[in-house]
C-alpha positions as CSV (number, residue, x, y, z in Angstrom):
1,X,-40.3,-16.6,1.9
2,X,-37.8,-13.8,0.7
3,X,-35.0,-15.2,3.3
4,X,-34.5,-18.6,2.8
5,X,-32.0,-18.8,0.4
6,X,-29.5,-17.0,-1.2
7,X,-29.7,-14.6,-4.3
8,X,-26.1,-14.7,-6.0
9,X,-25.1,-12.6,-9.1
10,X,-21.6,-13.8,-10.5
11,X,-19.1,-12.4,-13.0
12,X,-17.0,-15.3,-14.8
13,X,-14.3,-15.9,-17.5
14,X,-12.3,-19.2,-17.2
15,X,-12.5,-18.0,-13.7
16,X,-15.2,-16.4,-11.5
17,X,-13.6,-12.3,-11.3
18,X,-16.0,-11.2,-8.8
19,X,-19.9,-12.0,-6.8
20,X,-22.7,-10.1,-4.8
21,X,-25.7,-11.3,-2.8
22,X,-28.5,-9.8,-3.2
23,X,-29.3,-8.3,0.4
24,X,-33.3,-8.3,1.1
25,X,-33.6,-5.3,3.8
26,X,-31.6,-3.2,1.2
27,X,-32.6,-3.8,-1.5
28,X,-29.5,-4.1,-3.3
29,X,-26.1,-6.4,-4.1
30,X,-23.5,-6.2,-1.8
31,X,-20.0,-7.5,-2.7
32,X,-18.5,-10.9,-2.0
33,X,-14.7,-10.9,-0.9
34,X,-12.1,-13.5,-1.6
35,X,-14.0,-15.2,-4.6
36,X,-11.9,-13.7,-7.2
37,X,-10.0,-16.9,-9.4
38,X,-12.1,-19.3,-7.8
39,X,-14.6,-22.1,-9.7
40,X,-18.1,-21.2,-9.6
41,X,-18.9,-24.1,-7.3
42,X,-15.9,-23.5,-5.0
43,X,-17.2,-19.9,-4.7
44,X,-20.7,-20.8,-4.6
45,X,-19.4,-23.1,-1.8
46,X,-17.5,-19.8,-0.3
47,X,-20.5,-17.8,-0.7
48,X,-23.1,-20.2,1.2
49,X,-20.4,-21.1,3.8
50,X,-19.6,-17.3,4.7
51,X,-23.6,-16.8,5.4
52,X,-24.0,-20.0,7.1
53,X,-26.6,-20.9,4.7
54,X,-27.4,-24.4,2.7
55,X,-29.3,-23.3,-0.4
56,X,-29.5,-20.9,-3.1
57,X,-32.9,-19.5,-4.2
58,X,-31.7,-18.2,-7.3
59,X,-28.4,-18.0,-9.4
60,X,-27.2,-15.4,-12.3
61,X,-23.8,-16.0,-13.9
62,X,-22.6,-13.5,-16.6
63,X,-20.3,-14.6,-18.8
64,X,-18.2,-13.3,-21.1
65,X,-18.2,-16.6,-23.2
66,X,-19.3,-17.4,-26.6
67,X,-18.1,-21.0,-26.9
68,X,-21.1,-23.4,-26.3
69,X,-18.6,-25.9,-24.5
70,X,-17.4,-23.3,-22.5
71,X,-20.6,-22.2,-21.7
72,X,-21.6,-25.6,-21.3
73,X,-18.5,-26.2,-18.4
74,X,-20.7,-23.3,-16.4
75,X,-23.6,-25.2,-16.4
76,X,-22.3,-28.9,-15.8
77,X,-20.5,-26.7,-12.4
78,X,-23.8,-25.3,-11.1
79,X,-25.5,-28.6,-12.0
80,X,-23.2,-30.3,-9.8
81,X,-24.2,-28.3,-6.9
82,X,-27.7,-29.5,-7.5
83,X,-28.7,-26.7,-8.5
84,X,-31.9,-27.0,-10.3
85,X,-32.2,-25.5,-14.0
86,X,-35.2,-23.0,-13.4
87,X,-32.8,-21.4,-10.4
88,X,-29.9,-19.9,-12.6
89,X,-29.5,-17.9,-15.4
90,X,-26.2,-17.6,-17.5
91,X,-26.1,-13.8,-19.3
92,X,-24.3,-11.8,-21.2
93,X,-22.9,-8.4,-20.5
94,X,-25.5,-6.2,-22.3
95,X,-28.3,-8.7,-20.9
96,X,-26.7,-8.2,-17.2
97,X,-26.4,-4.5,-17.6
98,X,-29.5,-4.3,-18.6
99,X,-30.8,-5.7,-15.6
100,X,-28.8,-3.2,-13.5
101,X,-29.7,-0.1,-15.4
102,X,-33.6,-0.7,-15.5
103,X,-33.4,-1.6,-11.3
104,X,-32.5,1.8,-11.1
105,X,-34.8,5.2,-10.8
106,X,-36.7,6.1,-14.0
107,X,-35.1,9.3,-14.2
108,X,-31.9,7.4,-14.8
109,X,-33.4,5.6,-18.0
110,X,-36.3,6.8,-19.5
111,X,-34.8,9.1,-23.0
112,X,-32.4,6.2,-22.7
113,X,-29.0,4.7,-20.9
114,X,-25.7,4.2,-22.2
115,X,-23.2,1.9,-21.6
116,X,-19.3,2.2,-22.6
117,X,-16.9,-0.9,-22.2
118,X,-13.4,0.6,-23.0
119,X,-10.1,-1.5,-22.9
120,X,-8.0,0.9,-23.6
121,X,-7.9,0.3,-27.5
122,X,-12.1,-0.3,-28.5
123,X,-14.7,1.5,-27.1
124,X,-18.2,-0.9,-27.1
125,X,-21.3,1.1,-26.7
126,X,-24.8,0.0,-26.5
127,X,-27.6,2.3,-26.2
128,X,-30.8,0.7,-24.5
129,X,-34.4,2.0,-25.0
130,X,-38.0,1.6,-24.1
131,X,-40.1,0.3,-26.9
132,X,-44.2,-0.3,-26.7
133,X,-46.0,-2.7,-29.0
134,X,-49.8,-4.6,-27.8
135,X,-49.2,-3.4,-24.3
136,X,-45.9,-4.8,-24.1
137,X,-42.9,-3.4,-23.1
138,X,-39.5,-4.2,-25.0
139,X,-35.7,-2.8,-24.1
140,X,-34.0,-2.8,-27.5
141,X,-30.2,-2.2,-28.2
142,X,-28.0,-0.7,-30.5
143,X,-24.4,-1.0,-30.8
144,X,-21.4,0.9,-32.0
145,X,-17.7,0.1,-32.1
146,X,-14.9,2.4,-32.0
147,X,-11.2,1.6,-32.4
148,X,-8.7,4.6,-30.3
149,X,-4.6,4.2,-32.1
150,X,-3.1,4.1,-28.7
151,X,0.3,4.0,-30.5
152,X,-0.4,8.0,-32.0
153,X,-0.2,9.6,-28.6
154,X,-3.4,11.2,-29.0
155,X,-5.7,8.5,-27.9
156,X,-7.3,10.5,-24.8
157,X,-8.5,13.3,-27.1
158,X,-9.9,11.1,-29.9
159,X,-11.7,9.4,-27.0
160,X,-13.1,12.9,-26.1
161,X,-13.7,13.6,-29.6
162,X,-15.7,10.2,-30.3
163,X,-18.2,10.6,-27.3
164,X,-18.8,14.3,-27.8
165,X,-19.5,12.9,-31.4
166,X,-21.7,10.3,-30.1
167,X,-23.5,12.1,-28.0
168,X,-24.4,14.5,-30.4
169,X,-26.1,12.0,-32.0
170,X,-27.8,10.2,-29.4
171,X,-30.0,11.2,-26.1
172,X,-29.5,9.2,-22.6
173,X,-30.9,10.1,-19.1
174,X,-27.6,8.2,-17.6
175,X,-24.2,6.7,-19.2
176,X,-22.4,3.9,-17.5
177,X,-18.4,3.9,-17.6
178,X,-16.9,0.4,-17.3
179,X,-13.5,-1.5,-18.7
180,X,-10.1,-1.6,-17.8
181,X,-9.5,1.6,-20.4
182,X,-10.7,3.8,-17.7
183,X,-8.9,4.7,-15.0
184,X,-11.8,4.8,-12.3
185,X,-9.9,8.0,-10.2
186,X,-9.1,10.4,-13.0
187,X,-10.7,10.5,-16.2
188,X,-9.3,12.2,-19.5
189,X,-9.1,15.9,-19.6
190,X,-12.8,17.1,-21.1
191,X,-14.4,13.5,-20.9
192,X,-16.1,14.2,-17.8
193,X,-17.3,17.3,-19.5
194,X,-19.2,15.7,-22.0
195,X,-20.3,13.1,-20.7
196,X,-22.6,14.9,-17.8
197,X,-23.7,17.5,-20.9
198,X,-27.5,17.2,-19.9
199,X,-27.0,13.7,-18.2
200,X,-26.1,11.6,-15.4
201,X,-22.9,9.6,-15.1
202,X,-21.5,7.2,-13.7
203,X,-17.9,4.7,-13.9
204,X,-17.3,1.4,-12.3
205,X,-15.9,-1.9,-12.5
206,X,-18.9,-3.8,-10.9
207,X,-21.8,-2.8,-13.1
208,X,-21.9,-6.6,-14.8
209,X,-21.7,-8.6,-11.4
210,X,-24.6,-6.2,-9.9
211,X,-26.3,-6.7,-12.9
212,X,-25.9,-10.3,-12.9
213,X,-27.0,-10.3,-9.0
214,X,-30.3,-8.0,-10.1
215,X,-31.2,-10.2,-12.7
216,X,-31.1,-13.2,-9.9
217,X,-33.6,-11.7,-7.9
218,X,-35.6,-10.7,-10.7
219,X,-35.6,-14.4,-12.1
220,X,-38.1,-15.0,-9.1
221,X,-39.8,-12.1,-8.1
222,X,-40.1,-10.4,-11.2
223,X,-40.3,-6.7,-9.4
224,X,-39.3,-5.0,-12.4
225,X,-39.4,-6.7,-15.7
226,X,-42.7,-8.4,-14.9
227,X,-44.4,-6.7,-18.2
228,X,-40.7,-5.8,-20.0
229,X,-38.9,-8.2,-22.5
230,X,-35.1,-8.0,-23.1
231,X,-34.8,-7.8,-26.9
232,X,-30.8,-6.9,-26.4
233,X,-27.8,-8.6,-27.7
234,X,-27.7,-11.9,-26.7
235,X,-31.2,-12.7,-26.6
236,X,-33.8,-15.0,-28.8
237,X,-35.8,-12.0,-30.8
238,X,-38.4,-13.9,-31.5
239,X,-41.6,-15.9,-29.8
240,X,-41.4,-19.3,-31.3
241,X,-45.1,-21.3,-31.4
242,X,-46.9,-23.6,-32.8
243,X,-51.1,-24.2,-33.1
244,X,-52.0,-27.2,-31.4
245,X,-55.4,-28.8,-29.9
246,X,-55.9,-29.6,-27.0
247,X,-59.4,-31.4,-25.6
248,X,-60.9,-30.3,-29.2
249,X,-59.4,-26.3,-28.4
250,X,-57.6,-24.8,-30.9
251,X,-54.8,-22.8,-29.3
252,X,-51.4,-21.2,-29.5
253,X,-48.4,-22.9,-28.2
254,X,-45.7,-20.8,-26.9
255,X,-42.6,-22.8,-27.6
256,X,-39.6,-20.5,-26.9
257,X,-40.4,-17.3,-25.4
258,X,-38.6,-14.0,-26.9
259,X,-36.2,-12.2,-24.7
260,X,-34.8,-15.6,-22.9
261,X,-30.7,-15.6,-23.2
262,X,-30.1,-17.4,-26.1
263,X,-27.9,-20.1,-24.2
264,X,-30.7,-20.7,-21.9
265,X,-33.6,-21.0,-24.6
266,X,-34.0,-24.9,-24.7
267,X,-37.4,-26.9,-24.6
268,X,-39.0,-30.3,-24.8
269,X,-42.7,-31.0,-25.7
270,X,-44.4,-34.2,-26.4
271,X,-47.5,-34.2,-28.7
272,X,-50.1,-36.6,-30.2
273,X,-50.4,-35.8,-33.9
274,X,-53.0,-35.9,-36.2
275,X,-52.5,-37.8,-40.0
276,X,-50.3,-34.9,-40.9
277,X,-47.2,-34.7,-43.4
278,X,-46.0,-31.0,-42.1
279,X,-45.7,-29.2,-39.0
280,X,-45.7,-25.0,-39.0
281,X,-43.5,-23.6,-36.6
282,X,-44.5,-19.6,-36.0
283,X,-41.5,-17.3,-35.5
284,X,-43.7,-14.0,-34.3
285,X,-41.7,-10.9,-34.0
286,X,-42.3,-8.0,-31.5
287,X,-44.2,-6.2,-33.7
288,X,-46.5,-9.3,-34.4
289,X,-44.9,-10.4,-37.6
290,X,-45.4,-14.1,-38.2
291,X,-43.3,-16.3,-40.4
292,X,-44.2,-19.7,-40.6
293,X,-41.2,-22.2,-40.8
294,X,-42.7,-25.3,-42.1
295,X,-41.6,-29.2,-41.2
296,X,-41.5,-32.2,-43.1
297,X,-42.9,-35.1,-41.0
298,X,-43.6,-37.3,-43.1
299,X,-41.0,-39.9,-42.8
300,X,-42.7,-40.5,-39.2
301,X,-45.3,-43.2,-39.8
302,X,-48.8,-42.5,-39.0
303,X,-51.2,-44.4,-36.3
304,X,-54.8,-44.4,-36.0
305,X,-56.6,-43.9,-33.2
306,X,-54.4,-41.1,-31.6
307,X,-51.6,-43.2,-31.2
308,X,-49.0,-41.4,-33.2
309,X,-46.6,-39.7,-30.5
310,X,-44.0,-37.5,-31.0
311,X,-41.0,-35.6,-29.0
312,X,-39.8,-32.3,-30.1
313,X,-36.7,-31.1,-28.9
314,X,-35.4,-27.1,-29.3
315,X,-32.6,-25.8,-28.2
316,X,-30.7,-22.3,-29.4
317,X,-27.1,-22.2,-30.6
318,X,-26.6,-18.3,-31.0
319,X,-29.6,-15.8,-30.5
320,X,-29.9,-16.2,-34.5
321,X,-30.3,-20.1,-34.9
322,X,-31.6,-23.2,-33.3
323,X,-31.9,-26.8,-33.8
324,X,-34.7,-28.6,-33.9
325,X,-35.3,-32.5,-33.7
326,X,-38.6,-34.8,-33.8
327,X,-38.9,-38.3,-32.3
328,X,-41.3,-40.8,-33.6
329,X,-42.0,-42.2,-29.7
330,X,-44.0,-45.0,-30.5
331,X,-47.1,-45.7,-28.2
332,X,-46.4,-47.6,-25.2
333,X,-46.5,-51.7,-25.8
334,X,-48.9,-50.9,-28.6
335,X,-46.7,-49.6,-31.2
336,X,-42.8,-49.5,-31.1
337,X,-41.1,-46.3,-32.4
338,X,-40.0,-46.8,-35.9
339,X,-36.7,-45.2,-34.8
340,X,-37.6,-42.0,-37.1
341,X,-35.8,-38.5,-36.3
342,X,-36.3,-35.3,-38.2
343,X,-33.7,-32.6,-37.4
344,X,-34.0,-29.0,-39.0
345,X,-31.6,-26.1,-38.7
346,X,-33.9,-22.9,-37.5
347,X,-32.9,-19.7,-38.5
348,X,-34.5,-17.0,-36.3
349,X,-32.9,-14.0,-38.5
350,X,-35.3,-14.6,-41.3
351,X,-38.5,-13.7,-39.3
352,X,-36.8,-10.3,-38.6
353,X,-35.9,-9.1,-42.4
């Protein structure tokens, strides 16, 4: 059932800023007060207190982190609310407004959506955009950077000057306004202007956190992105497999699937191997390219008789690399592991040249 538990979207760094719960009978997140500096298991705890509710269905934590043990600190806090790892998601900020933009109408997005993250010195912005390939849909991103001279006094107009510019070069159905740079109740003289020139728009300081809170509920009831794949910043651009056989099948193995957040693209597979000196790892792009990444085994001893057992362990350190390591388990009481371990450096960025 939709009500049992909660649906929490969180904005973090060092500290959570700011949370919704997703609200069922509207349809949207609404605001959590008083959250703001605290942990994200003493807000959690806030949050779950406040409803008078013991468990959360699903958690989405957008973080403005980079540092894996940083990033890992998030984790090791939900984990210690027993929160299991197939309930929470930890995103980016193009990843979480991603979310948000797409759980909007289609009008809003469909020749595109903007956002602009302004701190008062560089503008950040990212233009999303449906792509098709083998039925498939894929949001891609691309990305521009824009540093204002605050010091010159004319930093307003060259603001209006660089999105009339960008704009003149790019289409959107909707642009979304965030950042401290913007002053929320009075924008610079002509911005406005430009920005609704043939488009919505819109400004707020809440567009991650609802994001964050959207992409919650769509971790379990996938109302949206059911038959879409985030191919933004921040996410593994590739479908990582390998070709196995199973009960004398041949088949594909999905591994890592494309689109997860890189921080969250981790797996562990055990396999009985054949007499076999290499193992082919597939990194298949969106547009089906395949490039085989190919692994030397053969320092793990073989075993007859299907005894020859193996762990493989994957796990992503940026959206552009991973780490790979192979086990030789041994078999049971039978055979003792020889103690063998393979690790390879995998870099995704190859398979998209």
């Amino acid at each position: 059932m939709k009500d049992q538990g909660l649906i929490i979207g969180i904005e973090y760094d060092k500290s959570v800023i700011q949370a919704c719960v997703y609200d069922m009978r509207a349809g949207i997140p609404v605001a959590c007060d008083e959250v703001s500096g605290l942990s994200i298991a003493d807000a959690i705890r806030r949050i779950l207190g406040r409803y008078n509710v013991d468990e959360i269905d699903s958690l989405c934590v957008k973080s403005g982190l980079s540092d894996i043990e940083e990033l890992n600190d998030i984790s090791n806090q939900i984990n210690l609310l027993g929160i299991n790892e197939n309930q929470y998601m930890i995103t980016g900020s193009i990843q979480s407004f991603a979310y948000y933009a797409y759980s909007q109408q289609k009008e809003l997005y469909k020749s595109g959506v903007v956002l602009m993250d302004y701190d008062g010195q560089v503008i950040n912005i990212y233009r999303l955009s449906y792509n098709t390939a083998d039925g498939v849909q894929y949001i891609v991103s691309a990305h521009e950077q824009y540093t204002i001279d605050s010091q010159s006094g004319m930093s307003d107009k060259k603001l209006v000057e660089y999105v009339s510019d960008y704009f003149s070069r790019n289409t959107a159905s909707s642009v979304y306004l965030t950042g401290k740079g913007f002053d929320v109740k009075k924008l610079p003289d002509g911005l406005s202007k430009v920005l609704v020139n043939g488009r919505k728009a819109y400004i707020g300081q809440n567009l991650y956190v609802r994001g964050a809170c959207y992409a919650a509920y769509e971790n379990i009831y996938h109302d949206i992105f059911d038959n879409v794949t985030l191919l933004v910043d921040g996410c593994i651009k590739v479908n990582i497999e390998t070709d196995i056989n199973e009960r004398g099948k041949a088949m594909r193995f999905r591994i890592i699937k494309m689109g997860t957040e890189w921080y969250m693209a981790r797996r562990s597979v055990d396999f009985i191997i054949e007499d076999m000196t290499t193992l082919a790892l597939k990194l298949i792009t969106a547009d089906g390219k395949c490039t085989d990444k190919i692994i030397d085994i053969s320092s793990i001893p073989y075993r007859e008789g299907k005894t020859t057992r193996i762990r493989m362990d994957i796990y992503a350190v940026s959206q552009d690399k991973c780490m790979l390591t192979i086990k030789d388990l041994g078999f049971g009481e039978m055979f003792r592991t020889s103690g063998r371990v393979i690790t390879e450096e995998i870099d995704l960025s190859e398979a998209c040249l």
